[in-house]
C-alpha positions, 0 to 999 in steps of 0.5 A: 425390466426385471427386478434383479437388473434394476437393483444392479443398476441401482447399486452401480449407480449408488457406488458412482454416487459414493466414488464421486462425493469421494472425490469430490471430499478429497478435492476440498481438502486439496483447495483447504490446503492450497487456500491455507498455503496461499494465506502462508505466502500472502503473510511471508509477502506482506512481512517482506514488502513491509521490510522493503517499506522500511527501507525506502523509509529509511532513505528517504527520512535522512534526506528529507530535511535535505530534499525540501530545503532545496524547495525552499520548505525547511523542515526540522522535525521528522517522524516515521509511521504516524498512525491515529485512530477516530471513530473507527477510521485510521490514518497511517502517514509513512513519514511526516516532516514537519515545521511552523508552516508545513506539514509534509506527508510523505508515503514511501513504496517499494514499488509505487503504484498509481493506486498507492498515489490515489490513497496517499491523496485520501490520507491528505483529504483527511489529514487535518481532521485527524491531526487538529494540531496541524489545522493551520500548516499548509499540507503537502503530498509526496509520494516515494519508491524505489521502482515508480510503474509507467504513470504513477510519477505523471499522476501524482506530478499532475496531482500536486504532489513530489514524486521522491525517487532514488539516484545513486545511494540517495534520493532526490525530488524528481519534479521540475524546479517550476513545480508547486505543490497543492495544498490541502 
């Protein structure tokens, strides 16, 4: 092979080598943008599920006093977004409800989920090593939302917990009357 036609080729193959990291450069600058665009979205998701949050919040913390006195637990004080830090672990209740006997953790969803279920049973776990003051109140679950994915109600039910949903312009306590919750 002659020398001349192998310096072609080399330069042919040295402009396809170029041409291709060219690309290749360009490609990664377009998944930078898609990756900064979709980190845009997951904040504007975040910030608007939070606000759904807030609103399921503020169904259910009028009616709570209301829901639980119906279940023979008279609650008289209620808080919203109780969060607490300890070594480097953090609890965060949506709504506690309180009285001498009972402290009732609630977690409200726009959309409640069987994961959301599983997490509010840890927050319940651990409660009482967080919040010391409550070691004596007997400590109940209820998990709320607006839409309840096929199951979640029945493993939470199955869990020990009230499952709070809304009918009409209000909220109410889907658990049958014979229902008793667990204790943690």
């Amino acid at each position: 092979m002659d020398t001349q036609l192998m310096e072609k080729g080399f330069e042919r193959v040295w402009q396809m080598f170029q041409e291709t990291d060219k690309r290749f450069k360009e490609t990664d600058k377009k998944f930078k943008e898609t990756a900064d665009q979709i980190k845009e979205t997951d904040k504007k998701v975040n910030k608007l599920t939070g606000k759904w949050g807030r609103f399921v919040e503020g169904l259910i913390v009028p009616a709570a006093e209301r829901m639980f006195k119906e279940r023979r637990i008279e609650v008289d004080t209620v808080y919203q977004r109780v969060k607490k830090h300890k070594n480097g672990d953090e609890i965060e209740i949506d709504i506690l409800a309180v009285n001498g006997d009972y402290a009732v953790l609630i977690e409200a969803k726009s959309t409640l989920g069987l994961d959301d279920v599983k997490d509010h049973i840890e927050s319940l776990c651990k409660f009482k090593s967080f919040f010391p003051e409550y070691a004596d109140r007997k400590v109940i679950g209820a998990v709320a939302g607006i839409v309840i994915d096929e199951g979640a109600d029945r493993f939470a039910y199955k869990r020990g917990l009230f499952v709070i949903a809304q009918t009409g312009d209000t909220v109410r306590i889907l658990n049958d009357k014979c229902f008793m919750p667990k204790e943690w």
